[in-house]
C-alpha positions, 0 to 999 in steps of 0.5 A: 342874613338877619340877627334877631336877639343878641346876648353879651355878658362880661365882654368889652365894656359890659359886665353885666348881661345885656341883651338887644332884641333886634325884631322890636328894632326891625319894626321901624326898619332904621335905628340909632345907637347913641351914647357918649364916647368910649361908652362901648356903641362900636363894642356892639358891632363887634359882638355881633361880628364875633359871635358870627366868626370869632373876629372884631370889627375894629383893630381891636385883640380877639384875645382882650375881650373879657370885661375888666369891670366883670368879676374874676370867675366871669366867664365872657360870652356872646350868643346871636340868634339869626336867620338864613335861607328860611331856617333859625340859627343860634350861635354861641362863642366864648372868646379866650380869657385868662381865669382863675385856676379852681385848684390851687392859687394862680390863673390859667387861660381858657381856650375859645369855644363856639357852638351852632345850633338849628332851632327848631320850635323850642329844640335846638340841634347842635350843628357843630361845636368847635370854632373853627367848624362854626366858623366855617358853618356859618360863612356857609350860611351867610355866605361871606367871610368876616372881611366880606361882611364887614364890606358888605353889611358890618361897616365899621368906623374906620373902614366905611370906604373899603368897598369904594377904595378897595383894589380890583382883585379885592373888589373881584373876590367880593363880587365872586361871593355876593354873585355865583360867577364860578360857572363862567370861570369854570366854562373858560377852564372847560374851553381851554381844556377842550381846546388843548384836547382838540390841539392834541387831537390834530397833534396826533393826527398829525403823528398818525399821518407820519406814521403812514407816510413812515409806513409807507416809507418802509414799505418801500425802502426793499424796493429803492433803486440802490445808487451807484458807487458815484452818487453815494454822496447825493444819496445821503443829501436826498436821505431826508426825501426818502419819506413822502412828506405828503398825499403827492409823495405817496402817490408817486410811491404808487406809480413807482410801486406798480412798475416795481410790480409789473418788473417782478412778474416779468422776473418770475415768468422768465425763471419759470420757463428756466425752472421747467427747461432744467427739470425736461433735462434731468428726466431724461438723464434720469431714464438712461441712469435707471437703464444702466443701474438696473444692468449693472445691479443684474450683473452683480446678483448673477455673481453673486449666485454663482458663488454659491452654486457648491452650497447648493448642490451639496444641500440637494445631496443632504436632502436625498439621504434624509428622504431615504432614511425616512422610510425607518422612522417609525420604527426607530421611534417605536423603539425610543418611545418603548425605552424612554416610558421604560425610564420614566416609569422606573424613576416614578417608582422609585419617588413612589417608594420615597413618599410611602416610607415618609408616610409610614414614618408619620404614621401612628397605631399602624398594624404589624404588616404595615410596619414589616413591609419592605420600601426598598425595593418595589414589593410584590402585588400579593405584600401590597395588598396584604399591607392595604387590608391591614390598614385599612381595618385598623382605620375603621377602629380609629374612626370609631374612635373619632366619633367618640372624641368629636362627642367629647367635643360637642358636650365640651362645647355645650358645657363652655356655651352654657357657661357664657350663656348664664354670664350672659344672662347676668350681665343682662340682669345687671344691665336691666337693674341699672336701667331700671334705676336709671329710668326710675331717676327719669321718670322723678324728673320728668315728674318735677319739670311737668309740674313746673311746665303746668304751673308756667301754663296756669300763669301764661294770661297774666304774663301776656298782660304784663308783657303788653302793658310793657311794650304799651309803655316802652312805645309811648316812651318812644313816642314821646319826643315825637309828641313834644317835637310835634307840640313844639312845632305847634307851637312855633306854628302859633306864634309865627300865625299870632305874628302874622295876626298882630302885622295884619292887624296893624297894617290894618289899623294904619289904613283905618288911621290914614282912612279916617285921616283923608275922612274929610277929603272924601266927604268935601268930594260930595259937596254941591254950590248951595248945598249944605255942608253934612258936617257944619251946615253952612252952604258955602264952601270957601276951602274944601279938604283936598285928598291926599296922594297916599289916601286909602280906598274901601277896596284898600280896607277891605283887602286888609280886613281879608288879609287880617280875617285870613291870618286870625282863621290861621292863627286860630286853627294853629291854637287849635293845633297846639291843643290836639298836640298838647292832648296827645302829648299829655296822653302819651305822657300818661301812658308812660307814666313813671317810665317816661323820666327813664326810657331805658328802663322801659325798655329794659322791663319790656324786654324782660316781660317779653322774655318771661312771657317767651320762657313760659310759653316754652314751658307751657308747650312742652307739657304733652310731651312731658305727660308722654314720656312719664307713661313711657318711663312706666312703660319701661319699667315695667318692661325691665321687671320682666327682663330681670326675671327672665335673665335670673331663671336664665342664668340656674337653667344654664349652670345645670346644662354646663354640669352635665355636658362638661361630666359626659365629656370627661367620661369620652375622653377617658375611653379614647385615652385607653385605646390609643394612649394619652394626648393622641388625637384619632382624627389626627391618627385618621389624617396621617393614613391618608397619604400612606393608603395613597401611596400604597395604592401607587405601587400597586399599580406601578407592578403592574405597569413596569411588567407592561412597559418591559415587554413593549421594550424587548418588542420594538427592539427586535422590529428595528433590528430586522430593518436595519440589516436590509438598509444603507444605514449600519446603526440607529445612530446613522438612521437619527443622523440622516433624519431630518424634520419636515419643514428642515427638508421643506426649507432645503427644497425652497432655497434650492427652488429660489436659487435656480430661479433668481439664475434664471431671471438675472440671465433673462433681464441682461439678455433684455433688448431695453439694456443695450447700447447703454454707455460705459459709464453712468450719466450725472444725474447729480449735476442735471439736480443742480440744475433743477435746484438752482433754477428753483431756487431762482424761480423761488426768489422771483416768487418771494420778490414778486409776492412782496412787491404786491404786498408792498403795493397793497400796503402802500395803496392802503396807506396812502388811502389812509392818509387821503382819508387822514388829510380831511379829518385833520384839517376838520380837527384844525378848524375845530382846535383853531375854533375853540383856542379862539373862544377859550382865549377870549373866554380867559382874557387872553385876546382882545379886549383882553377881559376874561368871560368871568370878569365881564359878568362880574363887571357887569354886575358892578355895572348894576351895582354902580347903576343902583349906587348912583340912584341914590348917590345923585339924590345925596348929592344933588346930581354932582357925582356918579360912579363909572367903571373903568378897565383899571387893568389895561391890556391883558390886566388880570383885573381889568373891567374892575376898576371905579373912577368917580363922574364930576357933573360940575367939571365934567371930568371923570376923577379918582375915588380917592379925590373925594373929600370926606363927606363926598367919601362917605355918601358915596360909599353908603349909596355903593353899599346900598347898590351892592345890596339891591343887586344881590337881592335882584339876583336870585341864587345869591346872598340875602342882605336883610340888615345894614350896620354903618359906624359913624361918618355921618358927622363929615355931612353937613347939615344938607347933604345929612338931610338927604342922606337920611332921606336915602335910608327913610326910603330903604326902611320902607323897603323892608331893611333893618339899618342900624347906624352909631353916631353922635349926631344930634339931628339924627336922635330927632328924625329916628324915633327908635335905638339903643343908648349906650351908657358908661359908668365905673360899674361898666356899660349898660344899654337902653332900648325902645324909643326916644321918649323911653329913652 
């Protein structure tokens, strides 16, 4: 971090705005601020570390800081302008102060506010704008916090000794801001959480290894010896050996598995031979109860049948009666077949007169022998056909009629459809006239919109154009604050090259100074004994000019002449920059023209010209179509014209039709009502002599077929009569009783066959030799089952035994296989755990020497540190006094390998810092300071101290010590370092040239600037 431009106004003891130019400062490299007590010289360091975090670097009040010389309606601020990491920040704070209320009477108190900006060129970028996030942005940009800045690059009076007194955790928190160590720190977590993972790696692989053995265990535990009554209580002693405790005990598990193994398969030949004896004896107790079931079951069946040896014989009687009555069958059902068509056909006739008399009652206009024909009784043939002639003349009559009033009908309906025809037609020339209205209306607007579509056309190039101009300005609005953003970098670009111009140029003229300075020594170089001298002549020389160490040679000018050319050719082609961006800028900005000071206006007229432009054209392309449909709507027009004409001829054609059917009708139907009277409908009158004709037809030739079916009567009664009085049977009704149908008499002689035969077979199988000589009494088939399920029951369990006894051995076999292989990675995971516990506890100062791996880096930059501290602290003391490091924790101390103890050259004797008087306090914090300084720039990736502020202590030194402490900060000028210092002593105002006075008056303090002559 380095400040370049600070600005306090009514702050402390400055009313007035007072601002410090610190890169006029800079150009010297070492400063002095000097004025008289109580002036406000410390006042300064507390600006510049306020504007920085919102703190003082003294003991000072955050909330007094506003001037009390300042006027009421003064508002305190303070603004620094610095650099970090190659960027330009400005920050702005304002403290909290009581004001006056702008209302009213009475004051009011103001809250503290604080602004980060990034400049760039001539812009500043807000960052953030609220203290506490400034606060937090720029501990990020200068990478300390307010207590480690005051340590480090503010050293405020009072506090100058914090670093070298400071305690080690003090001292480690510092060292871990100024050196990123936080990867060491990380790398010891990261250790000991891979050693805690291994350890639980070897954790669970040591729960794995009893979970096999447990496995294995219980693999077992069915196949334990179960101990005796006796050695009940020696079998609880040894419970906890039940479970292999290692790969020895899981061997022993397979060996006794395997004997339990061998012990079952003897168990499972032996219940097998038994099973199979078993099984031998129940198949022959099973033959000799098959023999005797089957002799006892014939037995029963021969019983059985001869029980119904009556039935059968009375069947067999039963069967030769029907078979003689068979021989009558045709004739008895001649006989009822004669008798039973005799019935229906009476019973026909009689429904037959029924639907004649209904159909004569429903007739209409019926002839007189239609009416007088008797239905009571079936009527003679000749009566019958008398009553069909009759009617049917009369149907010829009413069919005459018929045709007449389907005429009627027709003219009827001609009349209606003419009628609808010419409401049609009217309907049709409303329709058409109001369609013609309606297209009329149309055609008008179409009209009007291609009037307007041609105008929009005419005008679409002067509308293109203002659209263009548009968006040309609306683009250059845009482009302006890329233009100035490009000017400004231009510019800032000019004068960071006419800087490097201006630093050239005096690194030049210095060497051409120190050049012209060593002119004589060069020129004594070329003297020669009795040669005259180039400058004065004489030919002795008695004391030639000697050159100086610090004297510059042609390739020393020469290389800053290049330098010099090499930055003025620079800064020309930036001023060369700055006018192409000047141009392009003034270009952009004429193209805007009056836009340019209301972008958003631009925008909007762009917007608007590129919407009339986008209506217009929409305009423009519809004026084909609008042309096409004004020649349709004529079309149209024309076209309903036409239809109007046609649907008024229409209509006077129809209503002429509708006259002359609808009086045709009227004269038909008038004739039709003379004829068969009012309101009766001759097609109606046709419909009911339908079923009546039809009827009259059924009993025709029903007289015809009861005189047939009479005579087959008499015929097949007399046929039967005969037969019977030469047979066995006395009447028709014996005959039907003997008959019997021929799948009864078929069913009769099979039952008989089957009982005869099923006689025969049972006599045959007990009259086998295979059923002789079998005992009294069944043999136990039941018991000889027994025996079989018993011993496969016992064959069965064997199997069961043995199955599990070789699974149980292959389980065990593969879990202690398991194991073996578990064994080796454990005791690999073991090694690896005892490994890195080692290294983490080492890496976190838990084992000898008891320093944590983060804390030995950090010592060792202090070892750096110390080592650049006593550079410069042997030169301000004269070789008296070096800083050590000591292991100020001890034995596991948290902080140890932090500690400073101070080498005594005159004793011999290491010492406390805090022995030091304060003079010797003083040096050797300044060199401590300065070493922390050298360090961190050494190291890359930490923080950059590019300034150096030290309030008093000067004044402890006396005047040989002061001597070479002011030579110590001649030498880190040289190197490139701002240091400012505030003190009252006198010798420093002569041996540096520039600084700032601060002055007090009633009015408040004022500062002055520049060198000791100006000031």
């Amino acid at each position: 971090m380095k400040p370049h431009h600070l600005r306090i106004e009514a702050f402390g003891p400055y009313a007035e705005p007072v601002e410090i130019g610190f890169d006029e400062l800079s150009q010297e490299g070492l400063f002095l601020i000097h004025g008289t007590t109580g002036a406000g010289k410390t006042f300064l360091l507390d600006a510049l570390c306020f504007a920085l975090y919102g703190e003082v670097s003294g003991d000072r009040s955050v909330k007094a800081l506003k001037s009390d010389h300042a006027e009421p309606a003064a508002v305190p601020r303070v603004s620094l302008e610095f650099s970090s990491g190659g960027a330009r920040y400005l920050v702005e704070r304002s403290p909290a102060y009581i004001a006056l209320k702008t209302r009213g009477e009475g004051t009011t108190e103001k809250a503290p506010q604080a602004a980060l900006y990034r400049l760039v060129g001539t812009e500043r970028e807000v960052i953030v704008s609220r203290t506490t996030e400034v606060t937090r942005e720029v501990e990020g940009l200068v990478g300390l916090n307010a207590g480690q800045f005051r340590q480090v690059i503010l050293l405020p009076q009072g506090k100058f000794a914090e670093v070298l007194r400071a305690k080690a955790d003090e001292r480690e928190a510092l060292l871990k801001t100024l050196f990123d160590t936080v990867v060491f720190e990380q790398a010891g977590y990261w250790l000991e959480d891979k050693a805690k993972a291994a350890r639980g790696e070897v954790a669970e692989q040591n729960r794995a290894q009893e979970v096999l053995r447990n496995q294995a265990a219980h693999e077992w535990g069915p196949f334990a010896p179960t101990p005796a009554e006796g050695e009940a209580e020696e079998e609880e002693a040894q419970a906890g050996e039940a479970v292999p405790t290692d790969q020895a005990g899981l061997d022993r598990l397979i060996e006794q598995i395997a004997a339990v193994v061998v012990g079952t398969d003897s168990a499972l030949k032996q219940a097998t031979a038994t099973w199979k004896s078993a099984q031998t004896a129940k198949a022959e107790i099973d033959k000799v109860a098959d023999r005797w079931d089957r002799r006892n079951v014939a037995k029963a069946k021969l019983e059985a049948l001869e029980a119904q040896r009556d039935t059968v014989e009375m069947l067999k009687l039963q069967l030769a009666t029907a078979v003689r009555a068979e021989a009558l069958r045709t004739s008895v059902d001649a006989e009822r077949s004669a008798r039973a068509a005799l019935n229906t056909l009476q019973g026909s006739i009689k429904v037959q007169l029924q639907a004649a008399i209904r159909a004569r009652d429903d007739a209409q206009a019926l002839p007189v022998s239609v009416v007088v024909l008797d239905l009571l009784a079936l009527p003679s043939l000749e009566d019958l056909n008398e009553a069909t002639s009759d009617l049917a003349a009369r149907r010829a009559e009413v069919s005459g009629l018929a045709k007449k009033a389907l005429e009627a009908a027709q003219a009827k309906k001609k009349a209606e459809d003419a009628v609808g025809l010419a409401s049609k037609a009217e309907a049709e020339r409303t329709t058409s006239t109001t369609a013609k209205e309606t297209r009329q209306q149309e055609r008008e607007a179409a009209a009007k919109a291609f009037t307007k579509a041609c105008s929009a056309r005419d005008q679409l190039d002067g509308l293109q154009r203002a659209a263009q101009e548009a968006r040309e300005r609306a683009g250059a609005v845009d482009a302006l604050p890329k233009a100035q953003k490009r000017e400004g970098d231009a510019v800032a670009a000019k004068t960071s090259a006419d800087a490097q111009v201006s630093k050239a140029n005096a690194a030049f003229v210095a060497l051409r100074q120190r050049q012209i300075a060593g002119m004589a020594a060069r020129l004594a170089g070329g003297l020669e004994d009795g040669a005259p001298c180039p400058v004065c002549g004489s030919l002795e020389h008695p004391a030639p000019a000697q050159p100086s160490e610090d004297a510059v040679s042609d390739d020393a000018i020469t290389a800053a002449e290049t330098v010099l050319a090499t930055a003025t050719n620079a800064a020309e082609n930036a001023a060369v920059a700055v006018a192409e961006a000047l141009a392009a800028r003034k270009a952009v900005l004429e193209k805007a023209g009056d836009a340019a000071n209301d972008p958003e206006a631009a925008r909007k007229a762009a917007s608007q010209s590129a919407e009339a432009l986008a209506a217009a054209q929409a305009l423009a392309k519809t004026v084909d179509t609008l042309e096409a449909a004004i020649s349709q709507h004529d079309q149209d027009l024309r076209d309903l014209e036409v239809a109007i004409q046609t649907a008024t001829t229409q209509i006077a054609l129809q209503g002429q039709t509708a006259a002359d059917e609808a009086k045709r009708a009227e004269t038909l139907s008038a004739e039709i009502v003379k004829e068969l009277g009012e309101g009766v409908d001759p097609q109606a009158v046709l419909q009911t002599f339908v079923p009546l004709e039809a009827a009259l037809k059924a009993l025709a030739g029903s007289c015809q077929a009861s005189t047939s079916a009479t005579t087959r009567l008499e015929q097949a009664s007399a046929r039967l009569e005969k037969e019977l009085s030469g047979s066995e049977f006395a009447d028709v009704r014996a005959v039907e009783a003997a008959l019997k149908d021929e799948p009864v008499r078929q069913k009769w002689e099979q039952r008989i066959e089957a009982f005869e035969k099923e006689v025969t077979g049972q006599t045959g199988i007990l009259a086998s030799p295979d059923l002789a000589d079998l005992p009294q009494e069944r043999p136990d088939t039941a018991a000889a089952a027994e025996m079989v399920v018993s011993a496969d029951a016992a064959r069965t369990a064997a199997v069961e035994r043995h199955t599990q006894a070789r699974r149980g051995q292959g389980e065990i076999q593969r879990l202690a296989g398991e194991h073996r292989e578990g064994e080796v990675s454990l005791v690999q995971k073991r090694e690896r755990a005892q490994l890195l516990s080692a290294v983490a506890d080492r890496c976190l100062g838990k084992a000898a020497p008891f320093i944590s791996l983060q804390r030995w880096v950090l010592s060792a930059y202090l070892a750096e540190i110390c080592r650049y501290a006593n550079q410069r602290l042997e030169l301000m003391t004269s070789g008296r006094y070096q800083l050590r490091l000591t292991d100020e924790g001890g034995r596991g101390g948290r902080n140890a390998g932090l500690g400073l103890r101070v080498l005594d050259a005159y004793t011999g004797e290491e010492r406390e810092v805090s022995s030091l008087s304060g003079g010797e306090t003083f040096q050797a914090s300044l060199a401590l300071a300065l070493g922390v300084a050298d360090t961190v720039q050494a190291h890359t990736g930490g923080v950059h101290l590019d300034a150096l502020f030290i309030d008093e202590g000067f004044g402890t030194l006396d005047p040989d010590n002061l001597q070479l402490a002011m030579d110590e900060l001649d030498r880190l000028r040289e190197g490139g370092r701002m240091i400012g210092i505030i003190s009252h002593v006198g010798a420093l105002r002569e041996r540096i040239r520039c600084g700032i006075e601060v002055l007090a008056s009633d009015q408040g303090s004022r500062v002055c600037v520049g060198t000791p002559a100006m000031l």
